[in-house]
C-alpha angles and dihedrals in degrees: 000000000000125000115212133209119198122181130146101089121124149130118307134157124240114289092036144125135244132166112201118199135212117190110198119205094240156339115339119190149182084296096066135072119198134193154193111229126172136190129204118205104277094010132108120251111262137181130246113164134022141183141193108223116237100359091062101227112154143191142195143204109239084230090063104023110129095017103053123063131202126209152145128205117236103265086062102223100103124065110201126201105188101190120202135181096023126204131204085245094057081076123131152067116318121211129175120213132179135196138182113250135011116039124248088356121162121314102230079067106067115100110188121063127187109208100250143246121233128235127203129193127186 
C-alpha cells in the first residue's frame, strides 16, 4: 500500500501556472502506474495525466494535452503536474492515485489516494 501526499494547488488566474506534487511513501517502481485525476463540484472524477513509474511512459487527457505535463523526480518517489496556460474550467479538486498493473488503466481501478489538493482558475 502506498500513501500518497499531494500540495501545490492554489488560486491563479487564467493563463497561469500551477505544479502540483504527489510524494509517494515510498519507492514506486516499474510495477506501478500512477496517475493525476480531478473532480469539479458535481462532476465525476476524471483523469488527466498518467505515468508508469520507472519506464517513463506518459499519457495525457485531449482536454489538457499541451498544456499539462506529467513527471517524476529520480528517486522516484514524487509525481509532479506542472499545469500552463489554465483555464476557469481546469477547476477542481487533484488528486493523485497509483495501482499496480495496466496504465492508465480504468479509474475505478486505482487503490491508493492521496487527499487532494484544490485548484482554483479565474
Amino acid at each position: 500500500h502506498v500513501q500518497l501526499v499531494e500540495s501545490g494547488g492554489g488560486s491563479v488566474q487564467t493563463g497561469g501556472s500551477l505544479r502540483l506534487s504527489c510524494a509517494a511513501s515510498g519507492y514506486t517502481d516499474s510495477r506501478y502506474c500512477m496517475g493525476w485525476f480531478r473532480q469539479a463540484p458535481g462532476s465525476e472524477r476524471e483523469g488527466v495525466a498518467w505515468m508508469r513509474m520507472g519506464g517513463g511512459s506518459t499519457w495525457i487527457d485531449a482536454s489538457v494535452a499541451g498544456r499539462f505535463t506529467i513527471s517524476q523526480d529520480n528517486a522516484k518517489t514524487t509525481l509532479y503536474l506542472q499545469m500552463n496556460s489554465l483555464k476557469p474550467e481546469d477547476t477542481g479538486m487533484y488528486y493523485c492515485a497509483a495501482k499496480v498493473g495496466s496504465c492508465p488503466g480504468k479509474t475505478k481501478d486505482y487503490n491508493n489516494w492521496g487527499q487532494g489538493t484544490q485548484v482554483t482558475v479565474s
